[in-house]
py3Dmol code that shows the C-alpha trace and the ligand (Angstrom):
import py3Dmol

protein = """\
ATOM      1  CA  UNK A   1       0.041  -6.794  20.452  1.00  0.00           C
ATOM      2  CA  UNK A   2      -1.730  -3.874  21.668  1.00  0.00           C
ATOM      3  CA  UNK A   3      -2.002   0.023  20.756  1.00  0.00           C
ATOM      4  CA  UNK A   4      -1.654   2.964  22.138  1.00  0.00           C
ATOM      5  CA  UNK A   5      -3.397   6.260  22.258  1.00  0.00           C
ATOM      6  CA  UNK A   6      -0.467   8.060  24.277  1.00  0.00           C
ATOM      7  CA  UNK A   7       3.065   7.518  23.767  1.00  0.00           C
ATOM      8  CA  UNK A   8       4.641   6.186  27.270  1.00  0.00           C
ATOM      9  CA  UNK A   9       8.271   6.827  25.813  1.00  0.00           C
ATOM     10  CA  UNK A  10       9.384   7.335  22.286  1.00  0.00           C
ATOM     11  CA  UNK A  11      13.062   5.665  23.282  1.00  0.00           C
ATOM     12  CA  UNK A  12      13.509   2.846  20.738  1.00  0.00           C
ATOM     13  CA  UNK A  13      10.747   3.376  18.865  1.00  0.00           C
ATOM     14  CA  UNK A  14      10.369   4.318  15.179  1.00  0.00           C
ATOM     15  CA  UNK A  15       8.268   7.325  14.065  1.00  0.00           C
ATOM     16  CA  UNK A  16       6.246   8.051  10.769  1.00  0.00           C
ATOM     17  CA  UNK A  17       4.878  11.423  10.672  1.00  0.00           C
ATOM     18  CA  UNK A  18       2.075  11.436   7.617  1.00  0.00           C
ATOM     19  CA  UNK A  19       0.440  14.651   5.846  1.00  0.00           C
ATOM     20  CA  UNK A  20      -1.943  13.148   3.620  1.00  0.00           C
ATOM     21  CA  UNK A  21      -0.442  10.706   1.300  1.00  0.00           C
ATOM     22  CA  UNK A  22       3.386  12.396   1.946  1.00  0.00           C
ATOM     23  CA  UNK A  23       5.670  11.062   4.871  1.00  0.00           C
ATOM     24  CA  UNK A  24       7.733  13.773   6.884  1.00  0.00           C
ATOM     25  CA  UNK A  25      11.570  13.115   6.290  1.00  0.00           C
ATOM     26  CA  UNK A  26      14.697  14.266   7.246  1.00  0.00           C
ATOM     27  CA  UNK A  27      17.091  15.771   4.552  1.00  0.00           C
ATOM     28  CA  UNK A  28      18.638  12.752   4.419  1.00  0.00           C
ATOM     29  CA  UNK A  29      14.793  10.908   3.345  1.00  0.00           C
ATOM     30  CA  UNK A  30      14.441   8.947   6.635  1.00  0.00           C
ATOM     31  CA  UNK A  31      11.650   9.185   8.276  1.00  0.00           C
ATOM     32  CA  UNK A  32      11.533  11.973  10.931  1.00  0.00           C
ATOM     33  CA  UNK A  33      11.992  11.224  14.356  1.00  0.00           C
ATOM     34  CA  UNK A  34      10.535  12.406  17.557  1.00  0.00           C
ATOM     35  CA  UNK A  35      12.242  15.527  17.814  1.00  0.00           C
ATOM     36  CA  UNK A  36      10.364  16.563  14.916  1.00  0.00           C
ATOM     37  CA  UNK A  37       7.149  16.245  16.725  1.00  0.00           C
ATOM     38  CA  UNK A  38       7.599  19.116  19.465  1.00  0.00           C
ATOM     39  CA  UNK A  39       6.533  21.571  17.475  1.00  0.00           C
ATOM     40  CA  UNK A  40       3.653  19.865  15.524  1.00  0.00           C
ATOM     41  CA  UNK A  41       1.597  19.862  19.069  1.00  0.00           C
ATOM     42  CA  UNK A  42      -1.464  21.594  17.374  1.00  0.00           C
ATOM     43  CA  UNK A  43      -1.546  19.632  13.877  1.00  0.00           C
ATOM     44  CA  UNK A  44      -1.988  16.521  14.786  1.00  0.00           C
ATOM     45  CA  UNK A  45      -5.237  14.378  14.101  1.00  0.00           C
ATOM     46  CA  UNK A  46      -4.129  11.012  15.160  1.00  0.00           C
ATOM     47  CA  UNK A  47      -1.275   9.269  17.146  1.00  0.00           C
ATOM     48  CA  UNK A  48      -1.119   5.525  17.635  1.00  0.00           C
ATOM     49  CA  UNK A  49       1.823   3.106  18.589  1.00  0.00           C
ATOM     50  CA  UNK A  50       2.226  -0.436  18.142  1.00  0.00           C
ATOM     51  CA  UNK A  51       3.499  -1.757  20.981  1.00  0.00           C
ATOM     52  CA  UNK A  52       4.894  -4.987  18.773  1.00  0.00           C
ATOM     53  CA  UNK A  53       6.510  -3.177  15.897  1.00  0.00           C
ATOM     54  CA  UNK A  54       7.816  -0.623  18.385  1.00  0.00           C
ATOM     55  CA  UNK A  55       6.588   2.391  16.225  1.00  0.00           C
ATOM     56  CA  UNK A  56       4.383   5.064  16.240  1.00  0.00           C
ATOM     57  CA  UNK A  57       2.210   6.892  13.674  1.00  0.00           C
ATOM     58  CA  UNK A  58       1.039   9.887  13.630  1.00  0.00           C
ATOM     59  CA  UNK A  59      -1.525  11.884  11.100  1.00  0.00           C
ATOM     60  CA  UNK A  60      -1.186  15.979  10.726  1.00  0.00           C
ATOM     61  CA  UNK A  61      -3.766  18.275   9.483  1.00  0.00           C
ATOM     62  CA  UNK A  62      -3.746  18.460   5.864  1.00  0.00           C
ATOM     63  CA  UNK A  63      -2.486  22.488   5.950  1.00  0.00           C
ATOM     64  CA  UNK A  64       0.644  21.428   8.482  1.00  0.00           C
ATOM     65  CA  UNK A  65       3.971  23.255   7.400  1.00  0.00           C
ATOM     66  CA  UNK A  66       7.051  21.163   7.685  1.00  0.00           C
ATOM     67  CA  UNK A  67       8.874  21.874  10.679  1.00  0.00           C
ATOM     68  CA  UNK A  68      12.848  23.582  10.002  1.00  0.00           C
ATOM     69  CA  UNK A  69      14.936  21.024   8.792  1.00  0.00           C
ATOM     70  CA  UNK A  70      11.822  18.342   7.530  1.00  0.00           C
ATOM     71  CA  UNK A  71       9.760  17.955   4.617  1.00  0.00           C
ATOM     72  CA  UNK A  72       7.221  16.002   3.154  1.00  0.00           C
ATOM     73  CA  UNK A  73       8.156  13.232   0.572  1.00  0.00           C
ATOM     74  CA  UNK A  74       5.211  11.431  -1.090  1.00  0.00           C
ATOM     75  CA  UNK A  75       4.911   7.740   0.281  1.00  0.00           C
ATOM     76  CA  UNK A  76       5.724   5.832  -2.715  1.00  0.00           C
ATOM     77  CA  UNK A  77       9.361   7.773  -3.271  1.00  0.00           C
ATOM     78  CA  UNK A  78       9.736   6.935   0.260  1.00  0.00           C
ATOM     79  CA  UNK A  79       9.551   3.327  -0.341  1.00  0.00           C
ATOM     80  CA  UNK A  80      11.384   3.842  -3.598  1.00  0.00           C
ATOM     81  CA  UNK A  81      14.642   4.747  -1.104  1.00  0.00           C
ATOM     82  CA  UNK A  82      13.880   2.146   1.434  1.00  0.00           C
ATOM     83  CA  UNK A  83      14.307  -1.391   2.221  1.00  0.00           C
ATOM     84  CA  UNK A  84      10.933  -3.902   2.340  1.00  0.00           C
ATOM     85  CA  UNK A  85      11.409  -4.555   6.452  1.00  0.00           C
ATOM     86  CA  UNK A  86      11.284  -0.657   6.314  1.00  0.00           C
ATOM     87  CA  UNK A  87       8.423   0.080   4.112  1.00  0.00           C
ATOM     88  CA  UNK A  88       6.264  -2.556   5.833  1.00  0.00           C
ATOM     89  CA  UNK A  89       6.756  -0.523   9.262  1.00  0.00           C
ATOM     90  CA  UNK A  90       5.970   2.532   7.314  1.00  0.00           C
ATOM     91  CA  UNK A  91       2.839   1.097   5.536  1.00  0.00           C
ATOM     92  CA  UNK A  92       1.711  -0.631   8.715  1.00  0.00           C
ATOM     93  CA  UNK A  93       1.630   2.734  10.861  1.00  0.00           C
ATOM     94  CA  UNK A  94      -0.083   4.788   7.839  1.00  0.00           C
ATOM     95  CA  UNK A  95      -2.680   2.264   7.506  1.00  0.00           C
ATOM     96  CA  UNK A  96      -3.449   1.918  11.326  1.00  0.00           C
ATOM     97  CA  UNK A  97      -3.566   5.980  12.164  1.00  0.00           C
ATOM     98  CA  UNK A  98      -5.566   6.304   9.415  1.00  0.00           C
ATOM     99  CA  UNK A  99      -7.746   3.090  10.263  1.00  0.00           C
ATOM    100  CA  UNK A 100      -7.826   4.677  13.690  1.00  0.00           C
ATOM    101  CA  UNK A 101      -9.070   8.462  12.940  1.00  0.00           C
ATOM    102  CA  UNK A 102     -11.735   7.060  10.665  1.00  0.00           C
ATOM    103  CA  UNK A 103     -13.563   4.675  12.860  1.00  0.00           C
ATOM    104  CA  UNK A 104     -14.170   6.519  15.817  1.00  0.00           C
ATOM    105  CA  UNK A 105     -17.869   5.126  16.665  1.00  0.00           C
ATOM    106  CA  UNK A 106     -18.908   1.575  16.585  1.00  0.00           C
ATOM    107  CA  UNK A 107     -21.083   0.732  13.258  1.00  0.00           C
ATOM    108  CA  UNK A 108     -23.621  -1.477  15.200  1.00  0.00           C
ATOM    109  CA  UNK A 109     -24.602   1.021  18.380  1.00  0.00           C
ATOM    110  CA  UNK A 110     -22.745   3.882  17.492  1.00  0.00           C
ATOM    111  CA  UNK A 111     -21.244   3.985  20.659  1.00  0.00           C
ATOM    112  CA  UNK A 112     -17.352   5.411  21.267  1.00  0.00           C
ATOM    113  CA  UNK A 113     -14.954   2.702  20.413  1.00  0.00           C
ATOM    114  CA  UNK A 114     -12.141   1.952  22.353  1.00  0.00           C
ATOM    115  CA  UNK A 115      -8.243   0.787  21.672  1.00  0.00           C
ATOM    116  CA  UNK A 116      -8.449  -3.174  22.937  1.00  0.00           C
ATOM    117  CA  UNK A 117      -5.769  -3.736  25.478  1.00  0.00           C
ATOM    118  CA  UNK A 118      -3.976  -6.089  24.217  1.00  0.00           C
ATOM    119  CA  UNK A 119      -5.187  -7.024  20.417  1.00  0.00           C
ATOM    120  CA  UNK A 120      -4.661  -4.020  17.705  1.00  0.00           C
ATOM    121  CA  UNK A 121      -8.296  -3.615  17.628  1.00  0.00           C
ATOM    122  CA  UNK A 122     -10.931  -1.562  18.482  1.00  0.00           C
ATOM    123  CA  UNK A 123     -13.363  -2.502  21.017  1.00  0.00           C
ATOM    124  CA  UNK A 124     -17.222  -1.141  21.668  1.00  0.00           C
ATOM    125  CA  UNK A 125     -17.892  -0.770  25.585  1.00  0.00           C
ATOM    126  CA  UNK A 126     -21.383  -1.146  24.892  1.00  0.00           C
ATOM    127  CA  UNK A 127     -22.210  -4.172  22.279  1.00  0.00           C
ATOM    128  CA  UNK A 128     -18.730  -6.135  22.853  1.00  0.00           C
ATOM    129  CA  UNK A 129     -17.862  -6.397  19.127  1.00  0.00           C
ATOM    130  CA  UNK A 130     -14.541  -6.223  18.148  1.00  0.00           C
ATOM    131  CA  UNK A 131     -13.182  -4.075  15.042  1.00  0.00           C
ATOM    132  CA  UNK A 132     -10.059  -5.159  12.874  1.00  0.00           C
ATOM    133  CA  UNK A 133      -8.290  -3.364  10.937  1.00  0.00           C
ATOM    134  CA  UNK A 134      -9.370  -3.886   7.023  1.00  0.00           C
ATOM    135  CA  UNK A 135      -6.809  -4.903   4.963  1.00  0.00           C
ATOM    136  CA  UNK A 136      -8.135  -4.846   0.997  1.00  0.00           C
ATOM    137  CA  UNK A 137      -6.500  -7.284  -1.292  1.00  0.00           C
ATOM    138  CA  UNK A 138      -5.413  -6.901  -5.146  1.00  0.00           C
ATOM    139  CA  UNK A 139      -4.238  -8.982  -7.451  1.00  0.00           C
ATOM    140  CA  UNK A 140      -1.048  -7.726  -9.519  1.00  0.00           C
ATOM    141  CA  UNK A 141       0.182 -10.024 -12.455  1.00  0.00           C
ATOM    142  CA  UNK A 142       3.033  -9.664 -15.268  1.00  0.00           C
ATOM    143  CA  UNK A 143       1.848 -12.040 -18.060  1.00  0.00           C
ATOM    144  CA  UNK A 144       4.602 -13.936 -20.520  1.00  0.00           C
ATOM    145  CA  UNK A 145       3.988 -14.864 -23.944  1.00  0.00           C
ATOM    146  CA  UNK A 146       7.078 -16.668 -25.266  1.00  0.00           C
ATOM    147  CA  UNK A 147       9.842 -13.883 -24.697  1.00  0.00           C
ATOM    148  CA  UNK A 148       7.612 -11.020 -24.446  1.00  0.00           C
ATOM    149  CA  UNK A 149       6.043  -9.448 -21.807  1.00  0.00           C
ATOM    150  CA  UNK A 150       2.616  -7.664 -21.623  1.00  0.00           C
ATOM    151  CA  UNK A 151       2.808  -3.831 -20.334  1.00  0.00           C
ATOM    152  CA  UNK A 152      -0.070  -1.195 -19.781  1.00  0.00           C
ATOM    153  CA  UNK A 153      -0.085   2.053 -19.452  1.00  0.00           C
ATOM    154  CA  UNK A 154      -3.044   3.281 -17.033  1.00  0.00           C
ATOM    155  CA  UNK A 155      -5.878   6.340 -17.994  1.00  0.00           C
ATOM    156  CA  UNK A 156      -4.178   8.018 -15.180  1.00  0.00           C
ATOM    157  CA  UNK A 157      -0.808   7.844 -16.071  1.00  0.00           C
ATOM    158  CA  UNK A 158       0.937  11.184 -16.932  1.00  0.00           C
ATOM    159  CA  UNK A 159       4.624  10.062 -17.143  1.00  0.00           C
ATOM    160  CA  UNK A 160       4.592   6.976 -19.937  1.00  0.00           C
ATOM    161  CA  UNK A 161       4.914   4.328 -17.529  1.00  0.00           C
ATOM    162  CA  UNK A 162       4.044   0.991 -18.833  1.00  0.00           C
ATOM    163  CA  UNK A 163       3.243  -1.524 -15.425  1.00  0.00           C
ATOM    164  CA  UNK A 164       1.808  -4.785 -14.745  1.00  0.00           C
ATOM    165  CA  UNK A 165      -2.024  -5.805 -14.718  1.00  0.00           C
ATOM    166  CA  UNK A 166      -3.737  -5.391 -11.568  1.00  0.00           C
ATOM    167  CA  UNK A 167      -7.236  -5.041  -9.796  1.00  0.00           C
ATOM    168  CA  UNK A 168      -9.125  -6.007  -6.591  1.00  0.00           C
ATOM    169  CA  UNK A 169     -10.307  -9.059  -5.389  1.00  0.00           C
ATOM    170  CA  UNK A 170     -14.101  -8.891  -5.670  1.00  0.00           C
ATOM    171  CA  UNK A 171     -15.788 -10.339  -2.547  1.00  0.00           C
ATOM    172  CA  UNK A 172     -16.105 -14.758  -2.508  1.00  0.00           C
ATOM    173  CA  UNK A 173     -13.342 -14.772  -5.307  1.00  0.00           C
ATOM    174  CA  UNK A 174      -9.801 -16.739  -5.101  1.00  0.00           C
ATOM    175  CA  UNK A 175      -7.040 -14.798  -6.055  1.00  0.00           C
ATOM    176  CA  UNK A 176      -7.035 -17.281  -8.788  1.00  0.00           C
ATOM    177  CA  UNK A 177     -10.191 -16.101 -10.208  1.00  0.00           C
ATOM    178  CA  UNK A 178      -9.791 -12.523  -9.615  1.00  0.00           C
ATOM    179  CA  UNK A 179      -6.704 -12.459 -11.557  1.00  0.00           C
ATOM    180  CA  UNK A 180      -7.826 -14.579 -14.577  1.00  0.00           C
ATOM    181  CA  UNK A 181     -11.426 -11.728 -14.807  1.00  0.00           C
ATOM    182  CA  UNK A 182      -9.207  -8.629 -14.232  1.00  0.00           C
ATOM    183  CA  UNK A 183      -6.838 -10.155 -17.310  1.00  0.00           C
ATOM    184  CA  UNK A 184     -10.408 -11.253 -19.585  1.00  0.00           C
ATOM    185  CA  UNK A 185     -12.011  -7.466 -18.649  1.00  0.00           C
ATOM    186  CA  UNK A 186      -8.606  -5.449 -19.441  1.00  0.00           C
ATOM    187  CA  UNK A 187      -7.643  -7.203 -22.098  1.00  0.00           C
ATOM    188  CA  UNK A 188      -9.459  -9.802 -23.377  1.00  0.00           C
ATOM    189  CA  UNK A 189      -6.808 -12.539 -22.948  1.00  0.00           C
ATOM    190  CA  UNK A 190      -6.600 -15.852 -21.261  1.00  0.00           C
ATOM    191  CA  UNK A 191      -3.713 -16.781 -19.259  1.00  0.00           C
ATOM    192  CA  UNK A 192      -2.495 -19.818 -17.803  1.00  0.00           C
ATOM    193  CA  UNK A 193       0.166 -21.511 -15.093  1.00  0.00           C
ATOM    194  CA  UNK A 194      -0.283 -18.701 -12.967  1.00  0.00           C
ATOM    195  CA  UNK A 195       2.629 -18.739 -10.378  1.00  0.00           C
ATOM    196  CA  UNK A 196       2.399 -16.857  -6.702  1.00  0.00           C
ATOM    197  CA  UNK A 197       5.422 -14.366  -6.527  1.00  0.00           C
ATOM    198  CA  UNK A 198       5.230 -12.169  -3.693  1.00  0.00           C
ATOM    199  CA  UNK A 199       3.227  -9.574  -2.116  1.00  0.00           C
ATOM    200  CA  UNK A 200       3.236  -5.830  -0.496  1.00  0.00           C
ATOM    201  CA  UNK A 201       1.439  -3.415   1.900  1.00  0.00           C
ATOM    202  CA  UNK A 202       0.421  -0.747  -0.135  1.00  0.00           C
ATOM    203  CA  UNK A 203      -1.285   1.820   2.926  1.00  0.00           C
ATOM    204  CA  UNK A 204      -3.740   3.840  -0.185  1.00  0.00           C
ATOM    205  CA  UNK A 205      -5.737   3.323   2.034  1.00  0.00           C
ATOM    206  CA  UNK A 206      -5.017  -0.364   2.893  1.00  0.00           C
ATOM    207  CA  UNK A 207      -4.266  -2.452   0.134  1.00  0.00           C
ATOM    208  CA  UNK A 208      -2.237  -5.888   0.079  1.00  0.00           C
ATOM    209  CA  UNK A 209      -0.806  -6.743  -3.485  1.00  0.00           C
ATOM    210  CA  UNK A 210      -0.432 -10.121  -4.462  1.00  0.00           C
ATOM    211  CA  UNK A 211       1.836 -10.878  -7.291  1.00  0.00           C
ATOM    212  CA  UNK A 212       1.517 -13.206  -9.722  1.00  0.00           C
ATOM    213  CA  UNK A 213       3.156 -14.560 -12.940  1.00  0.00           C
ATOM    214  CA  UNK A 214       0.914 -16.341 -15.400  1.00  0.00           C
ATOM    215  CA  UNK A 215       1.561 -17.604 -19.216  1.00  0.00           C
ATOM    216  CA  UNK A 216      -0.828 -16.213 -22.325  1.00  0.00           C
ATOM    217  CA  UNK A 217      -2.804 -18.976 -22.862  1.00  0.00           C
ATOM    218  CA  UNK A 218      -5.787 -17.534 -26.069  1.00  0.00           C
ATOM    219  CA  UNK A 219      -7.113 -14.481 -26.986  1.00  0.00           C
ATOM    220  CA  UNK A 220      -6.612 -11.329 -29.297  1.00  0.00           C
ATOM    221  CA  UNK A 221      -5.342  -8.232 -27.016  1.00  0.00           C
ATOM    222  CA  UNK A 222      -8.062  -5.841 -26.804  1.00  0.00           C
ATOM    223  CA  UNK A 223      -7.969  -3.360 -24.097  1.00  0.00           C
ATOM    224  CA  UNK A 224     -10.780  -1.962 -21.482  1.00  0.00           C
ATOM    225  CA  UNK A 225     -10.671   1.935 -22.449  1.00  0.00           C
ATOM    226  CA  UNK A 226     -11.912   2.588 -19.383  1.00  0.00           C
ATOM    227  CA  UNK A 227      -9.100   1.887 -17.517  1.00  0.00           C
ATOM    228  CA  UNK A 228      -6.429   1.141 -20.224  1.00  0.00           C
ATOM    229  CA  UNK A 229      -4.398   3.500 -22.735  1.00  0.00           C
ATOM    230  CA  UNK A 230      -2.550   1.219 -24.648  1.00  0.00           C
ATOM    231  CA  UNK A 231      -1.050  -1.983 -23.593  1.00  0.00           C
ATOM    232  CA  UNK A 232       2.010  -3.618 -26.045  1.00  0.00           C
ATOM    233  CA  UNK A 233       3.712  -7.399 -25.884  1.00  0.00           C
ATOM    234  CA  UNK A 234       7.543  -5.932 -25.176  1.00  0.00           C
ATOM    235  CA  UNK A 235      10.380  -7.727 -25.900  1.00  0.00           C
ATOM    236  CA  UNK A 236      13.056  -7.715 -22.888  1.00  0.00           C
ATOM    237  CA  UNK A 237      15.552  -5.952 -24.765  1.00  0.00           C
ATOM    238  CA  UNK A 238      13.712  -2.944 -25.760  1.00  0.00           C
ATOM    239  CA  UNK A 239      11.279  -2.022 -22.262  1.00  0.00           C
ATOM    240  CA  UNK A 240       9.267   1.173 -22.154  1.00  0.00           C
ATOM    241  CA  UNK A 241       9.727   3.436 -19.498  1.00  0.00           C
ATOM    242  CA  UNK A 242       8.752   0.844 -16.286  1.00  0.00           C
ATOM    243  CA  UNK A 243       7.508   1.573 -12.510  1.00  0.00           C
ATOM    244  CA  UNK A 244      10.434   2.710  -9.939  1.00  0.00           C
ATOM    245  CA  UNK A 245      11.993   0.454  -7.712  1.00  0.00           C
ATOM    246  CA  UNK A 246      10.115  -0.238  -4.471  1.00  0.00           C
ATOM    247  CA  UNK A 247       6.646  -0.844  -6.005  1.00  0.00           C
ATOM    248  CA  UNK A 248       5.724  -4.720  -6.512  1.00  0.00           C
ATOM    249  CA  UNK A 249       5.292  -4.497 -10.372  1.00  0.00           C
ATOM    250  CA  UNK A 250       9.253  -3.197 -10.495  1.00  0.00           C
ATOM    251  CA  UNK A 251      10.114  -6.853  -8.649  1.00  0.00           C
ATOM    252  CA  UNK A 252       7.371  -8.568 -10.973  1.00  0.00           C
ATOM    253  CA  UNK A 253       9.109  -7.122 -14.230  1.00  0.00           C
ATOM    254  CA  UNK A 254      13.104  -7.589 -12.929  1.00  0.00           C
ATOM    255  CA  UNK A 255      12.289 -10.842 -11.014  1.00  0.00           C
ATOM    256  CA  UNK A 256      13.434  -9.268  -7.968  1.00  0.00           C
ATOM    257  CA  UNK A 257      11.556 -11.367  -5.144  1.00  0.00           C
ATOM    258  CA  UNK A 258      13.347 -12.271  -1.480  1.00  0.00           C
ATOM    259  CA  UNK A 259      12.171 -15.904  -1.105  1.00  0.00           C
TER     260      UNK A 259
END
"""
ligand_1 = """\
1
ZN
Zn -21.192 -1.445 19.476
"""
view = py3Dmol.view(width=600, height=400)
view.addModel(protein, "pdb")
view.setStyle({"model": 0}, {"cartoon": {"style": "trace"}})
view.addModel(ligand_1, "xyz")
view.setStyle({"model": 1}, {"stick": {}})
view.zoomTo()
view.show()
């Protein structure tokens, strides 16, 4: 698959229009097609297309105004309202324009890259390396103990949403291994049976989350305050107010995996 720098047509293809971390939509919350991009001419930073997905992406300038009958819709309410063959084209084209606009010069020779012609990849004209896009993976578990489930409620939340547990893979680690230290440094618990689920493209800035289930196995629940306001055992029939549908720890919680 290659991309593209220029668009050679725009008939067939798919367009995501990005301010930031928002997604220009119609009023219907579709993504915005290429009639909205006439009059964004001066605003925008990057434009790529993916010859193989058959969409483009395109970052504005952070101070672009929505053109008449568009506006902006954070990315995650966007995938809230859309389907996962749909949000994956979305995240892919975010992650790539963004990938794009922010490596501009080869880190060995500082040299210019360039789009490779038929790999999505940058190439340098001078040292011959070749530059992938980075793709960052997390871990994302919801843990059982008998008929409860373990929730927590993040230092940054605002809204009282109780989600699953979930942190990055640290470099040389399985997933495995990575899940079972985020669980001990969180919360001081030992799980067990842990049991693949599913994953997600999560384009902040390029994160792949990989869910899990695992059993409690030991421990007394003691949370990292760092990270961690409260975290509660919840029994199925009495939830606290959970993440929307569209994000991976929804599916985790309702079971809600295409196999
Ligand atoms: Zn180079």
């Amino acid at each position: 698959m290659a991309l593209l720098d220029h668009i050679t047509s725009w008939e067939g293809k798919r367009t995501y229009i990005f301010r930031g971390r928002e997604i220009l939509t119609d009023k219907g919350g579709d993504a915005a097609d290429a009639g909205a991009v006439a009059s964004l001419d001066n605003c925008i930073l990057q434009c790529c297309e993916d010859t193989a997905w058959q969409s483009v992406g395109i970052l504005l300038q952070a101070d672009t105004a929505a053109p008449a009958g568009y506006e902006f819709t954070p990315v995650p309410a966007y995938f809230f309202a859309h389907d996962d063959a749909e949000n994956a084209r979305a995240a892919r084209m975010k992650s790539l324009a963004q990938w794009l606009a922010d490596n501009r010069y080869c880190p060995f020779c500082g040299q210019p890259l360039q789009l490779h012609a038929t790999e999505a990849a940058l190439a340098c004209p001078s040292c011959g390396r070749l530059h992938f896009p980075r793709v960052e993976p997390c871990i994302i578990t919801l843990i059982s103990r008998g008929d409860e489930i373990l929730l927590l409620r993040n230092i940054k939340d605002r809204a009282g949403i109780y989600a699953c547990l979930a942190g990055f893979v640290e470099v040389g680690e399985t997933l495995e291994q990575a899940l079972r230290r985020e669980v001990r440094e969180e919360t001081a618990l030992e799980v067990e049976n842990i049991r693949y689920a599913g994953s997600q493209g999560w384009p902040f800035p390029d994160q792949l989350m990989v869910g899990f289930y695992a059993d409690y196995k030991s421990g007394e629940l003691c949370i990292q305050e760092s990270e961690i306001a409260d975290a509660r055992w919840f029994r199925r029939d009495s939830l606290p107010p959970l993440p929307k549908p569209g994000s991976i720890a929804w599916r985790l919680i309702n079971g809600r995996f295409a196999q």
